[in-house]
N, C-alpha and C positions, 0 to 999 in steps of 0.2 A: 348355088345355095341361096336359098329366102334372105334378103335383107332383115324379115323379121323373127326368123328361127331363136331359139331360146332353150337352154338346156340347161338343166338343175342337177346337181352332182351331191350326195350326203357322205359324209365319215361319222360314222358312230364309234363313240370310245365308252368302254362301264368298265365297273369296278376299280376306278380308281377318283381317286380327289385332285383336280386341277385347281390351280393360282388361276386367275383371270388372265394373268401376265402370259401364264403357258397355255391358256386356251388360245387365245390370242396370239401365238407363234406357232402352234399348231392348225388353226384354220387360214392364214397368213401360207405356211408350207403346204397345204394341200392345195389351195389355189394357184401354188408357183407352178407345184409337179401338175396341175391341169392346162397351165398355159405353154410350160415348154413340152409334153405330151404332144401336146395339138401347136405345137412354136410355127410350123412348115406352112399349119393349116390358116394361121393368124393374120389378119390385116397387120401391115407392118404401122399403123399410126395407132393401133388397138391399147389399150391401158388396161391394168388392173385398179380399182377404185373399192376400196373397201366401203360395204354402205349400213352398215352396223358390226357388232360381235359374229364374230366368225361368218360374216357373208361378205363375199368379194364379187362383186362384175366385173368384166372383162369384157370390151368390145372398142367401140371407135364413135368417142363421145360429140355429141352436137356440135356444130361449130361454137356454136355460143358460147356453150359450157367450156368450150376448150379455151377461147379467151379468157372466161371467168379465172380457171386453172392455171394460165400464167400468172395474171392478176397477183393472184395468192400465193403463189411461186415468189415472186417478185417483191411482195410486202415483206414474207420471211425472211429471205436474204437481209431486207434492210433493219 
C-alpha cells in the first residue's frame, strides 16, 4: 500500500433536522464503524483526529505532531 494513498468515505442523511450535538455523534460513529471495518487493515500507532464538523482523519500522525498531542494530553490532565 502507497504511504500516500487517501480515501474519502460520505454519509448522507435528509429529511430530517439534526442538533449540532447529534450531527457530531453521528459523523464521530461513522468514522469509528470505518476504522474498526478496516481495524486488521490499520497501522497499529494510527489515530482518529477530528479535523472539523463531521470530518475525521485517520492515519499515523507526524512524529512532531504526535509530541504536540501528548503535549496537550498532558496540559488537560493538569
Amino acid at each position: 500500500m502507497e504511504s500516500d494513498s487517501k480515501y474519502e468515505f460520505k454519509f448522507v442523511l435528509t429529511d430530517v433536522e439534526l442538533t449540532e450535538e447529534q450531527q457530531e455523534r453521528v459523523g464521530r460513529a461513522v468514522a469509528q464503524a470505518g476504522a474498526l471495518a478496516l481495524g486488521d487493515l490499520l497501522p497499529k500507532d494510527s489515530l482518529m483526529v477530528p479535523v472539523r464538523s463531521n470530518v475525521y482523519w485517520h492515519g499515523i500522525p507526524r512524529p512532531d505532531l504526535m509530541t504536540e498531542l501528548q503535549r496537550s494530553a498532558t496540559e488537560r490532565e493538569n
